[in-house]
C-alpha positions as CSV (number, residue, x, y, z in Angstrom):
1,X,-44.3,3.1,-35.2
2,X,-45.6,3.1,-38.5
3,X,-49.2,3.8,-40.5
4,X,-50.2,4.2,-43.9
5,X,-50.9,7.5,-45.1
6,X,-51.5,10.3,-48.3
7,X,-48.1,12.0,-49.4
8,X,-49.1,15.0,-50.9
9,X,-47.4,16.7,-53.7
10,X,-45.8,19.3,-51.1
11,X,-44.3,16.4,-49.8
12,X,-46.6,16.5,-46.0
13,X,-48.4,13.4,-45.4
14,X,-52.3,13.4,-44.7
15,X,-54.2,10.8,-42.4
16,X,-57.7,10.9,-44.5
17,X,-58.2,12.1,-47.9
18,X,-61.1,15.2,-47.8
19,X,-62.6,17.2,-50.7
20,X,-63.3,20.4,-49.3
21,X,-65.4,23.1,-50.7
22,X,-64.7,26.5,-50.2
23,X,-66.9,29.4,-49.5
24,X,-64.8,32.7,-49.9
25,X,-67.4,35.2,-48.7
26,X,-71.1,34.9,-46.8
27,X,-72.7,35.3,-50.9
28,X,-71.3,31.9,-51.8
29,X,-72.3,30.2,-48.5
30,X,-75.9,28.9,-49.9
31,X,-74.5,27.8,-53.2
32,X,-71.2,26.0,-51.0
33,X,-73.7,24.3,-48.9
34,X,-75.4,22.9,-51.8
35,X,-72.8,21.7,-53.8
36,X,-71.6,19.4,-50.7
37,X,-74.9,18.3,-50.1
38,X,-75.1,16.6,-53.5
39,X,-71.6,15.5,-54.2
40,X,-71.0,12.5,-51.9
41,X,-68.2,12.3,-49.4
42,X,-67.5,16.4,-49.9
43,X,-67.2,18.7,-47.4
44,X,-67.9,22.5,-47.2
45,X,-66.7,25.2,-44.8
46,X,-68.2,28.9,-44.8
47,X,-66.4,31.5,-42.7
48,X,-67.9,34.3,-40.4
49,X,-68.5,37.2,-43.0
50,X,-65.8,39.3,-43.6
51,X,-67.6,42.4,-44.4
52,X,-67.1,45.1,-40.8
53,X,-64.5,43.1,-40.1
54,X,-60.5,44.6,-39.3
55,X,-57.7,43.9,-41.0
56,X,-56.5,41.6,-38.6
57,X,-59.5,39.9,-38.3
58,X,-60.0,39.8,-42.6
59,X,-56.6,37.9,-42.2
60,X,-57.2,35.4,-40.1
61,X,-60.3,34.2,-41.7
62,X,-58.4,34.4,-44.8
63,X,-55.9,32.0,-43.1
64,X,-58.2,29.6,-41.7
65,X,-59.5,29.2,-45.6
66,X,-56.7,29.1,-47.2
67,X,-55.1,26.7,-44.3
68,X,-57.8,24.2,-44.6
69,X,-57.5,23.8,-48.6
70,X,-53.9,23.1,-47.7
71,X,-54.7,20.9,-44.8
72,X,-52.7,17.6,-45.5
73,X,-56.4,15.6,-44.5
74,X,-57.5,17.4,-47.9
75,X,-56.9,15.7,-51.2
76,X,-58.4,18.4,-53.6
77,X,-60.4,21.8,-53.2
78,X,-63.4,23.7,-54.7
79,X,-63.2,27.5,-54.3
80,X,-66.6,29.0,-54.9
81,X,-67.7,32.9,-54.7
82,X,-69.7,35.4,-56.2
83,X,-66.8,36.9,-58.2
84,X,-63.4,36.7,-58.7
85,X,-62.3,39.6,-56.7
86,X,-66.0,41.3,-55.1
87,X,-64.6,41.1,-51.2
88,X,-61.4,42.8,-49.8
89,X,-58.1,42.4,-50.7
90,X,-56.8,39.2,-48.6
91,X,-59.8,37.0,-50.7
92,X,-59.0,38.4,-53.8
93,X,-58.1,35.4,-56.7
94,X,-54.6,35.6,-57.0
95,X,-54.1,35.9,-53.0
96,X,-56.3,33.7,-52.2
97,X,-56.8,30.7,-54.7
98,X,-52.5,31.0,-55.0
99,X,-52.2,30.2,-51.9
100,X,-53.8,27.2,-52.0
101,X,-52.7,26.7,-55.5
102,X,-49.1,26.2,-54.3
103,X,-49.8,22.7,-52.1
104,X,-50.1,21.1,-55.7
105,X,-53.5,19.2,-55.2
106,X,-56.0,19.1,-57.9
107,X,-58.1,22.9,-57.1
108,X,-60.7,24.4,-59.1
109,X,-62.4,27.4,-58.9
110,X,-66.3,28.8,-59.2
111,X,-67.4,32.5,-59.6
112,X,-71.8,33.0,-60.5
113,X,-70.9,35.8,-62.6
114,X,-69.1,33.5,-64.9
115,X,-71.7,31.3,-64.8
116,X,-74.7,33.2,-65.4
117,X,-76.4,33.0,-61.8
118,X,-76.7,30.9,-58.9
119,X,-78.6,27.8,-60.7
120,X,-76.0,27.5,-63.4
121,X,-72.9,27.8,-60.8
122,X,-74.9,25.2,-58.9
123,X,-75.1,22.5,-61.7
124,X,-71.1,23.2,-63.0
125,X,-70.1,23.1,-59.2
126,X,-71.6,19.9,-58.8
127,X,-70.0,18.7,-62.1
128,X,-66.4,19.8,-60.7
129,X,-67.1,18.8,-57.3
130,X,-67.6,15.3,-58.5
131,X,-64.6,15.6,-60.6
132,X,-62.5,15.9,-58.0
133,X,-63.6,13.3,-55.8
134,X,-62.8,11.3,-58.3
135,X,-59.3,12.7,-58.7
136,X,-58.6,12.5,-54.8
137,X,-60.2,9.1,-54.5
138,X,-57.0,8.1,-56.9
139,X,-54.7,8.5,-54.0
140,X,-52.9,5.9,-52.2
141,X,-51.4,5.4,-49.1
142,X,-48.0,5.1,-48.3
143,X,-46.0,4.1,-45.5
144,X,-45.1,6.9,-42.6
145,X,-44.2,7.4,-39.4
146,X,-44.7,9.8,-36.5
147,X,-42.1,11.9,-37.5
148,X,-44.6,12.7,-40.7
149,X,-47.3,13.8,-38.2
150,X,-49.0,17.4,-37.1
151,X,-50.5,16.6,-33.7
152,X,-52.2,19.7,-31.9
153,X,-54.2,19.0,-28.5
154,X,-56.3,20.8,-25.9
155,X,-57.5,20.3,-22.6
156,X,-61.1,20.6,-20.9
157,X,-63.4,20.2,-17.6
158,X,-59.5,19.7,-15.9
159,X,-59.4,18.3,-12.7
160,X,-56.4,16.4,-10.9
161,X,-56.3,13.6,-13.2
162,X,-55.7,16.2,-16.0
163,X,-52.8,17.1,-14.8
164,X,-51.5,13.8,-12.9
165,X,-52.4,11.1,-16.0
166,X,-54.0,12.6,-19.0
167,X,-51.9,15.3,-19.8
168,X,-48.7,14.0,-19.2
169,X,-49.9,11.2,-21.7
170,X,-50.2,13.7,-24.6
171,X,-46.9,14.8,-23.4
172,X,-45.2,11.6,-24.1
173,X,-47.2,11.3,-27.1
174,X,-45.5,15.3,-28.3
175,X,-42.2,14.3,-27.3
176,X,-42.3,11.5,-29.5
177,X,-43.5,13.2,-32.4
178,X,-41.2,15.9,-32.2
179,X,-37.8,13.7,-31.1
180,X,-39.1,11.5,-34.7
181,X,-39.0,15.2,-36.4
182,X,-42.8,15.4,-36.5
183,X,-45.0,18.7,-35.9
184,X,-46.8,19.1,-32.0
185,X,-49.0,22.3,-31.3
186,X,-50.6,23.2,-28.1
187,X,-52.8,26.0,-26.9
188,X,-55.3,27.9,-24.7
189,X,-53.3,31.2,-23.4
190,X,-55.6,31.6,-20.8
191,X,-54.7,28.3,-19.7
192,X,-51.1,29.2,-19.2
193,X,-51.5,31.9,-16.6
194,X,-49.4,31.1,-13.9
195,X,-47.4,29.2,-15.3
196,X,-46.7,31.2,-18.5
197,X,-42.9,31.5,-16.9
198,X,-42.0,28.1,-17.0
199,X,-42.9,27.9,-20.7
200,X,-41.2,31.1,-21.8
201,X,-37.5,29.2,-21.1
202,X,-38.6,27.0,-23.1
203,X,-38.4,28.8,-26.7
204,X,-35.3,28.5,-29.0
205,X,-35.8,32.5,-29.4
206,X,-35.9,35.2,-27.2
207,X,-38.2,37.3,-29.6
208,X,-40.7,34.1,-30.0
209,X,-40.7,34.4,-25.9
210,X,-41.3,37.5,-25.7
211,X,-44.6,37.3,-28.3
212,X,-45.7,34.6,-26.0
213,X,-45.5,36.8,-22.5
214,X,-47.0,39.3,-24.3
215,X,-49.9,37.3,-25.1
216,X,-50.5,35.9,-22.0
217,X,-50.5,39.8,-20.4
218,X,-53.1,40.4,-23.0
219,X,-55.2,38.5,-21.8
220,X,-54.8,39.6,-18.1
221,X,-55.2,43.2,-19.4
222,X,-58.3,42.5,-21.1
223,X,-59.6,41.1,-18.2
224,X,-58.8,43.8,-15.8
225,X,-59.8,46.4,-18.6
226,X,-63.6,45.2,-18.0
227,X,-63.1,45.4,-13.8
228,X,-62.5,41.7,-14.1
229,X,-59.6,39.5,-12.5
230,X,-59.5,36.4,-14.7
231,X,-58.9,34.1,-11.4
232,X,-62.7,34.7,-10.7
233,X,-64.1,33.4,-14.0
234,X,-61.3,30.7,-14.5
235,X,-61.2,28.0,-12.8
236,X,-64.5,27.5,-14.1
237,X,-67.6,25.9,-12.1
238,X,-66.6,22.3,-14.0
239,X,-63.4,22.6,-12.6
240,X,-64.0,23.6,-9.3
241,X,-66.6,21.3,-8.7
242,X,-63.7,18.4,-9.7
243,X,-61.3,19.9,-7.3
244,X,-59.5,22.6,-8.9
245,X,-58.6,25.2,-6.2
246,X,-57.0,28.2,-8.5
247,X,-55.8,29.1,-12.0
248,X,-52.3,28.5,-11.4
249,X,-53.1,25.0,-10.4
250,X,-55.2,24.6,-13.7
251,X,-52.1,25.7,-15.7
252,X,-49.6,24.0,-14.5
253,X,-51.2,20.4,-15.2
254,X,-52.4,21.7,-18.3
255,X,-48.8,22.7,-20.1
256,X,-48.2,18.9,-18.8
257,X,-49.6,18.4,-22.5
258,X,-47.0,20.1,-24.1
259,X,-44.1,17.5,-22.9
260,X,-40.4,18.2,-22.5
261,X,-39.4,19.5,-25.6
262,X,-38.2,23.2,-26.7
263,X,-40.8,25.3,-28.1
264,X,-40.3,27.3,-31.8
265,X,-43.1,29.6,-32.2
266,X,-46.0,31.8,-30.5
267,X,-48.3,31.3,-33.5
268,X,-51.6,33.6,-34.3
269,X,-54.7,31.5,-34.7
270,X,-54.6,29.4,-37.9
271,X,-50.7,29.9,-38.4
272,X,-48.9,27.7,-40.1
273,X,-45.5,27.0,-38.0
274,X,-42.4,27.3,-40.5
275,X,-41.0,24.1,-39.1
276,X,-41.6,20.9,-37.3
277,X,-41.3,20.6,-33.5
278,X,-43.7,22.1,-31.1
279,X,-45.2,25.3,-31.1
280,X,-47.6,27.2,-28.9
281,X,-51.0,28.8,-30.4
282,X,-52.3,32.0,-29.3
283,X,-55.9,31.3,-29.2
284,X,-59.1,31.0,-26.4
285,X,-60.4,27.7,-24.5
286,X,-63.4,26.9,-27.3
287,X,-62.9,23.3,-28.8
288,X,-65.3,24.7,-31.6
289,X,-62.7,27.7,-32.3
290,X,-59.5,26.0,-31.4
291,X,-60.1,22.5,-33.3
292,X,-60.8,24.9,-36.4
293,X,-57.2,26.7,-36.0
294,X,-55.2,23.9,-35.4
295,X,-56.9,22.2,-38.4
296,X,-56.1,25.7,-40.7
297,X,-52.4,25.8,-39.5
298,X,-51.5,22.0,-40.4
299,X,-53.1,19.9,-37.7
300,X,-54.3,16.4,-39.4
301,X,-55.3,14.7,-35.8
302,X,-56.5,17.0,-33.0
303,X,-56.4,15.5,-29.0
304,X,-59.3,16.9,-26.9
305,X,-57.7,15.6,-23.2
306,X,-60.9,15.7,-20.7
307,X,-60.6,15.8,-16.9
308,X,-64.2,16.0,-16.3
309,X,-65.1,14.6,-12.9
310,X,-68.6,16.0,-13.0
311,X,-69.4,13.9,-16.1
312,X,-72.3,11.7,-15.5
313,X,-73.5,7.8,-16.5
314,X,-75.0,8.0,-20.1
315,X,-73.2,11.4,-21.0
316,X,-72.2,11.9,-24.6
317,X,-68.9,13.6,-24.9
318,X,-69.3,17.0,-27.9
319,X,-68.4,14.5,-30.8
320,X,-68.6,17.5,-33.3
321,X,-66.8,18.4,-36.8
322,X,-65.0,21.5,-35.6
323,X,-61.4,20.2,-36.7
324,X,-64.0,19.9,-40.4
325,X,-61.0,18.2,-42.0
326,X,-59.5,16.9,-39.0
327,X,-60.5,14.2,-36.8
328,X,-60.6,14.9,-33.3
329,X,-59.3,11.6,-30.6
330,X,-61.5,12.2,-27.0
331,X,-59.4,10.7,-24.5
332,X,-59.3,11.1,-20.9
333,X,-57.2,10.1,-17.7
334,X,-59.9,9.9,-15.1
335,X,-61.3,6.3,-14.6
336,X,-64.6,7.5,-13.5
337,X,-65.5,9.8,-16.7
338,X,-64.2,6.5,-19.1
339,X,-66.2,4.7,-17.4
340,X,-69.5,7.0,-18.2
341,X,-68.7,8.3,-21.2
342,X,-66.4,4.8,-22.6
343,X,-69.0,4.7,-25.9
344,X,-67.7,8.5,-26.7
345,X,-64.0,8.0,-26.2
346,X,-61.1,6.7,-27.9
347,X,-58.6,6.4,-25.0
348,X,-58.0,6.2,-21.4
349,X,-55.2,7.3,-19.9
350,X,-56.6,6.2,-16.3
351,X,-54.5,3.2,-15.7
352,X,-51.3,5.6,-14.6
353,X,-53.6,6.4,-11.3
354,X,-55.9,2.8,-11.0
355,X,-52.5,0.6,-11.6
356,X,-49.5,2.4,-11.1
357,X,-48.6,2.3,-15.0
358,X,-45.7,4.9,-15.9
359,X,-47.0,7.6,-18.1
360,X,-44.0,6.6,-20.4
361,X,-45.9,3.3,-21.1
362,X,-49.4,4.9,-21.2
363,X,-47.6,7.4,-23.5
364,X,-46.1,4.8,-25.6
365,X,-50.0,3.0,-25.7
366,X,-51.3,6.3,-26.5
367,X,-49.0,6.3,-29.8
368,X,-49.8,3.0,-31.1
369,X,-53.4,4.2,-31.0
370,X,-52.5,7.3,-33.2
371,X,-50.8,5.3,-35.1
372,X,-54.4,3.1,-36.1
373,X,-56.1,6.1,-36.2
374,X,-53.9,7.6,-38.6
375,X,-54.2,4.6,-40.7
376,X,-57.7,4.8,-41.4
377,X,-59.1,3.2,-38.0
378,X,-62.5,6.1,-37.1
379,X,-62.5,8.2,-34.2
380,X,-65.6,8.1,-32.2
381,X,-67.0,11.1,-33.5
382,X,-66.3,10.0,-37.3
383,X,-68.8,7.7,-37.1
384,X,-71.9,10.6,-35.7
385,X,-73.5,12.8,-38.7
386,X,-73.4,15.4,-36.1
387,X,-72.8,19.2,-37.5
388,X,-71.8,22.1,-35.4
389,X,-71.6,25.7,-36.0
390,X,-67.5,26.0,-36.4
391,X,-66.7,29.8,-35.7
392,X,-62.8,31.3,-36.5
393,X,-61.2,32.8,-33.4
394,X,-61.9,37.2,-33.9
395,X,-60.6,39.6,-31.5
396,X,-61.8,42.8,-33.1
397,X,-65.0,44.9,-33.0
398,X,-67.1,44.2,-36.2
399,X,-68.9,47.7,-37.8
């Protein structure tokens, strides 16, 4: 299966062709937001602030900047602050812009204190943002295949068609990418309890394993740490109220997602895996947060797999930005939630339960559709204006 996508100089291919501003630090975000809003077609992401925040947490945001400007989706980047080096260490110039410097796209940078103030930074921005467009607007597309793909996915609102059609779909979908030497990343570790054993054989190294257990006891510990066991807040209400009994029952049709294939990596949110196949992200259940990593580590197409048997007639699926660069597919393998929400989603997976299909040809349906999408065919949510606040996934106190 073939499509038509944007080789970038780094040699990854992109399925749309983005210019993204950057705001490195909370001082640019006004003059960011601006910029975008007059240069048509350009697209702006501002961070939480980085001031209070740990190192860890400084580093991930750094990550999730750096990784969208060397998204594959993005054809050339705007870096804009208040000065060169006035934050912490990890958005300093050289760290920061280099790191984005080094996927060879057209990048240029703004600092106000070059310019003389926010109303002359505004008027150059503008001047460079256009610029660019114009230089990523000069890329073509090229033939590629599935093995030139970063696929990541999550589930939601499970229920037993989760785990019985529309998981096992992606699954197909993953192994397919991955056997064509493409790039498959899945997620939730909360959504792995139970089930976290199963997955553990499954990683090429013992030391990857062992980062991935160790997450998933996190998680339980922080749970009992505030008095709570996480089996009474997950399964939540959604999923009982489709059928869902317990948490191990959740997981176990939700790593149906992650097909057959070994895994490489436990990655921290917005990591960049350091080779193709499929890899696990350590990250919570939020589309808004976890659409926004995958998209920072590599992702150009994310899956959002809904169970959702509480969905009623007339009910708009979340068709938000969060991916920002990357486009997000809605799918689902329940017939009745299609069937009410069909003007929100791109794909049913229904037909392995209402006609007996095997998920290897739902699968293989569910590629050819990537495929088109990937080519320049719009997801349902492309074609909404609709903007929502995209936060990056923090673990540590802020002061």
């Amino acid at each position: 299966m073939n499509f038509l996508g944007y080789k970038r100089p780094d040699g990854r291919v992109g399925i749309r062709n983005h210019t993204l501003i950057i705001a490195n630090g909370r001082n640019a975000a006004n003059l960011g937001a601006l910029i975008s809003k007059s240069v048509q077609g350009a697209k702006c992401f501002v961070a939480t602030n980085e001031n209070g925040r740990g190192a860890d947490d400084r580093a991930a945001i750094a990550r999730t900047l750096t990784g969208l400007g060397n998204n594959p989706n993005v054809g050339a980047v705007l870096v804009v602050g208040a000065k060169r080096d006035g934050s912490h260490e990890e958005f300093f110039y050289d760290a920061f812009v280099g790191e984005i410097a080094g996927s060879g796209k057209p990048l240029e940078t703004l600092f106000m204190d070059e310019c003389g103030g926010f109303d002359a930074a505004l008027g150059a921005g503008v001047r460079k943002a256009r610029n660019l467009l114009i230089a990523a607007s000069r890329a073509e597309r090229v033939r590629a295949g599935l093995g030139d793909l970063f696929l990541a996915v999550k589930c939601g609102y499970s229920d037993a068609s989760s785990g019985m059609a529309g998981n096992p779909a992606v699954g197909h979908l993953f192994d397919s990418v991955v056997d064509a030497g493409g790039t498959a990343v899945f997620s939730e570790t909360t959504e792995v309890i139970g089930a976290e054993h199963l997955l553990s054989k499954r990683f090429t190294s013992p030391c990857e394993a062992a980062k991935f257990l160790a997450a998933v006891q996190r998680v339980e510990d922080e749970a009992k740490a505030l008095g709570k066991d996480i089996r009474t807040i997950n399964p939540i209400p959604a999923n009982i109220a489709a059928g869902l009994s317990t948490l191990e029952e959740k997981s176990l049709g939700a790593i149906a997602k992650a097909g057959r294939r070994p895994l490489g990596q436990c990655l921290r949110y917005a990591e960049s895996p350091k080779s193709r196949g499929l890899h696990f992200m350590d990250s919570w259940m939020s589309s808004s947060v976890l659409f926004l990593g995958f998209a920072a580590a590599g992702s150009v197409l994310n899956i959002f797999q809904v169970g959702g048997g509480s969905f009623g007639k007339g009910q708009m699926m979340p068709t938000a930005n969060a991916g920002v660069v990357a486009p997000t597919i809605f799918m689902t393998g329940n017939p009745r939630t299609f069937e009410n929400t069909g003007e929100d989603m791109d794909f049913s997976a229904a037909g392995i339960l209402t006609e007996r299909r095997p998920i290897s040809h739902i699968g293989n349906v569910l590629c050819e559709k990537v495929c088109k999408i990937a080519g320049g065919e719009l997801t349902k949510g492309e074609t909404l204006n609709i903007e929502e606040v995209v936060e990056v996934y923090l673990r540590g106190a802020c002061f």
